[in-house]
N, C-alpha and C positions, 0 to 999 in steps of 0.2 A: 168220570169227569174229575180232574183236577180243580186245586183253587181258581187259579188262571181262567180256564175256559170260564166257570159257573161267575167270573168278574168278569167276563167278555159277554156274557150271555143277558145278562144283569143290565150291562152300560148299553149294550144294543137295543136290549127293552125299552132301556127307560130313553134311549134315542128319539125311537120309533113314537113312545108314549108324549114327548114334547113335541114332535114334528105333529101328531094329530090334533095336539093341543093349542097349540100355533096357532095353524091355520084351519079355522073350520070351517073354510069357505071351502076348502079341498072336502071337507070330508061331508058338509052339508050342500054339495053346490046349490041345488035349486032352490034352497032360501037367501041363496049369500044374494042373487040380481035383485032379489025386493028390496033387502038388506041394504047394502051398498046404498041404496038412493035415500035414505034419510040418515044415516049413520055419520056422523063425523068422528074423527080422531079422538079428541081433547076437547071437553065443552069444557066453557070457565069454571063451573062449578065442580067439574071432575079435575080440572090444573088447581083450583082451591085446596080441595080435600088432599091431593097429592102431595102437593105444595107445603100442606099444616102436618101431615104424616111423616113427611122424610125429614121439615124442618125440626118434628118435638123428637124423631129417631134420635137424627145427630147433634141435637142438646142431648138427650140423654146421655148416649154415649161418650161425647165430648168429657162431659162432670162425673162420668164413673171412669174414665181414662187419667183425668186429671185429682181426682181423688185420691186412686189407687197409685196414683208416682208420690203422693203427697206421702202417703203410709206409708210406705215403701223406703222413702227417703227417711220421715222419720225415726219409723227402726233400725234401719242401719245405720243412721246419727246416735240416738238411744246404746247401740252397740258399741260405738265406739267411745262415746261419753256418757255413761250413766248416770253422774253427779247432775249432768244439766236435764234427763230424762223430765222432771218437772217442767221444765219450761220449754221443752221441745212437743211437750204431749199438750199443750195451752194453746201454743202456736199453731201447733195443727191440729184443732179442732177448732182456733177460727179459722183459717182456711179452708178447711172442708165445710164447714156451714155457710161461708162466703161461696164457695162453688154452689153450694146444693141450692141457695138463695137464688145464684143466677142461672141454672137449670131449669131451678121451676118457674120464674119468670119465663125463660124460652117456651119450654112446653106448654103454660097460657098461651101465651102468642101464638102458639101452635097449632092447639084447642080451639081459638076463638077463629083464626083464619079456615077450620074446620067445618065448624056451626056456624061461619056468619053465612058459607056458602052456601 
């Protein structure tokens, strides 16, 4: 077996392995008709926890996206003017702590709409 096939062999497993994981009303029928009758989609309390997880994700990620352009910019300003390197390394670090400030405020927020649930 080449690379190829043993990556064909691989992605069709792991096919087969999310199709069972899906649905496991296919693969447990005779509990899924008990199931089905008290089961709902989304209870509030599961749209909460959801709701507080993917909000505190994308603060996070947001504030290391925008951190990471602040650094970024700085050194390659830093690069081209060294003389002003003091006062560009001042600036961004309040910037980045003004980011990191309103991060963590999100991720409370995130937190709390988590536990109030």
């Amino acid at each position: 077996m080449d690379r190829k096939q043993i990556v064909r062999l691989a992605l069709g497993f792991s096919a087969v392995a999310v199709a069972i994981m899906a649905l496991p009303s296919v693969a447990f029928a005779q509990e899924a008709g008990r199931a089905a009758e008290h089961a709902t989609f989304l209870t509030s309390q599961g749209a909460a926890w959801l709701g507080g997880a993917i909000g505190a994700g994308l603060a996070i990620m947001g504030g290391a996206s925008g951190i990471g352009r602040i650094g970024g910019s700085a050194v390659e300003s830093m690069a081209r003017q060294p003389a002003a390197a003091g006062q560009i390394s001042t600036a961004m670090i309040i910037t980045a702590a003004m980011i990191e400030g309103a991060t963590l405020f999100a991720v409370v927020v995130g937190m709390m709409a988590v536990l109030k649930a």
